[in-house]
N, C-alpha and C positions, 0 to 999 in steps of 0.2 A: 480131208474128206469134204466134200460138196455140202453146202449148207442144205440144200435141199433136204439129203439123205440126213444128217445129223438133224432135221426136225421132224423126217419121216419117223427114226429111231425114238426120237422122245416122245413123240406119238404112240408108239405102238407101245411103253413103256406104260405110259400115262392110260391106253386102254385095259394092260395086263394088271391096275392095281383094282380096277370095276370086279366086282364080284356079282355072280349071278346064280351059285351052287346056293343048296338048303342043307345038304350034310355036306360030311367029311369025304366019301368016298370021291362023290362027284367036284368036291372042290378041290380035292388031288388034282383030277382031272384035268379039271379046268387049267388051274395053274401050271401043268406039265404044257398043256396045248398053247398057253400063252407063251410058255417059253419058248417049245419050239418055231413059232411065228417069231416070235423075234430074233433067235437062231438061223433061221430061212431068212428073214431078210440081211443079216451082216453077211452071210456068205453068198447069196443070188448080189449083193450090192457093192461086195470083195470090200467089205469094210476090214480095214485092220486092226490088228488085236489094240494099238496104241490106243483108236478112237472105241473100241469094244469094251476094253477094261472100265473107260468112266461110265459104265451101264453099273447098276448096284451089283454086289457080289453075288444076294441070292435073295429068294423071293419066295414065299408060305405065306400057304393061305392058315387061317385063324377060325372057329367057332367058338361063342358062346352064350348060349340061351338061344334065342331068336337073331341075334348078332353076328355077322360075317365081316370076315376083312381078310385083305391079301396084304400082307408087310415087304418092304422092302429093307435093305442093309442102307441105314441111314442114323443119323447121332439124333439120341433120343430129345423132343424138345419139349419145354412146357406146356400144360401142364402135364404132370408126370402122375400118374394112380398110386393113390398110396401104398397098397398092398405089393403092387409092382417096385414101387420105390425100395420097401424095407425089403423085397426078396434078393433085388440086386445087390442092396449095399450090405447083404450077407455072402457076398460072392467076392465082392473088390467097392471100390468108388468110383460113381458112374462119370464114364469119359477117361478112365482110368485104363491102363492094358492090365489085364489078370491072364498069364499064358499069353495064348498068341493071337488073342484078341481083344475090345475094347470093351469093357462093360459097358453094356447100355447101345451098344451100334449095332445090334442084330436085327436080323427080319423079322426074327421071332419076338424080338421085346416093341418092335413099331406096333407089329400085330397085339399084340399083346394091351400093348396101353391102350389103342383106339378102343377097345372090347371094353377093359375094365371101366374105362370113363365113360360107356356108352351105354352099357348095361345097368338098369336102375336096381335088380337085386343086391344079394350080398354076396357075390362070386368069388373064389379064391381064383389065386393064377394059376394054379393043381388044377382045374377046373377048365381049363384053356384048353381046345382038341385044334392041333397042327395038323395041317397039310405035310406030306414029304418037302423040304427042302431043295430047289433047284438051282443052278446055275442060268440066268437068262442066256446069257450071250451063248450057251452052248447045249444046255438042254439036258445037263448031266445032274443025277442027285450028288447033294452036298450034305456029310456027318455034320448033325450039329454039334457046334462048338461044346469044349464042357463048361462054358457061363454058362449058355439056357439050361444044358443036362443040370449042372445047381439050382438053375432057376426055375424052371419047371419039371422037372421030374421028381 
């Protein structure tokens, strides 16, 4: 792929984690409309799936309190919220695979930590309200995994 296009993609990648919604419904939204822009441009740029797949798996957006965030599928890094900490390592050991995925690398546990670390109450991660779940690179909803379903449901 054209370096060009591989920093247009990281662009439009790095615009899709801005958040701009105040609830849940519109942050759906939002997040669906990011993906599909970024959807429209691998296929108007005939990017191939090789260079498509290193886009994150999937991408939700997050509330709570006054707090918004979009997560991407990425390995959770320091520091880690407590309450997020002790939820996960009742599911597996984070960095660990539990099924058929990694504790701790979801979009939902990124989203997740930025909120709890950021919010000054005493918020549980039960407390957390997700976005649907999407695919960037194609614009299709994604089942969360059953980590988050242990983790937050």
């Amino acid at each position: 792929m054209r370096k060009d296009l591989r920093k247009d993609l990281r662009k439009l990648v790095r615009k899709a984690i801005r958040v701009n919604s105040r609830d849940i419904e519109n942050l759906d939204k939002e997040v669906f409309l990011k993906c599909k822009t970024i959807a429209k441009h691998i296929k108007r740029n005939k990017i191939s799936l090789e260079e498509a797949i290193k886009l994150p798996a999937v991408i939700i957006g997050g509330l709570l309190w006054n707090k918004r965030k979009i997560g991407i599928t990425r390995f959770l890094k320091p520091p880690i919220a407590p309450k997020l900490e002790k939820a996960l390592n009742k599911v597996g050991v984070i960095g660990k695979k539990v099924g058929e995925n990694t504790v701790g690398k979801c979009a939902e546990v990124d989203c997740a930590n930025y909120l709890l670390l950021n919010c000054r109450s005493n918020y549980e991660v039960s407390d957390i309200k997700f976005s649907t779940p999407y695919r960037p690179r194609t614009s299709e909803i994604i089942e969360t995994c059953e980590n988050c379903k242990k983790t937050f449901i």
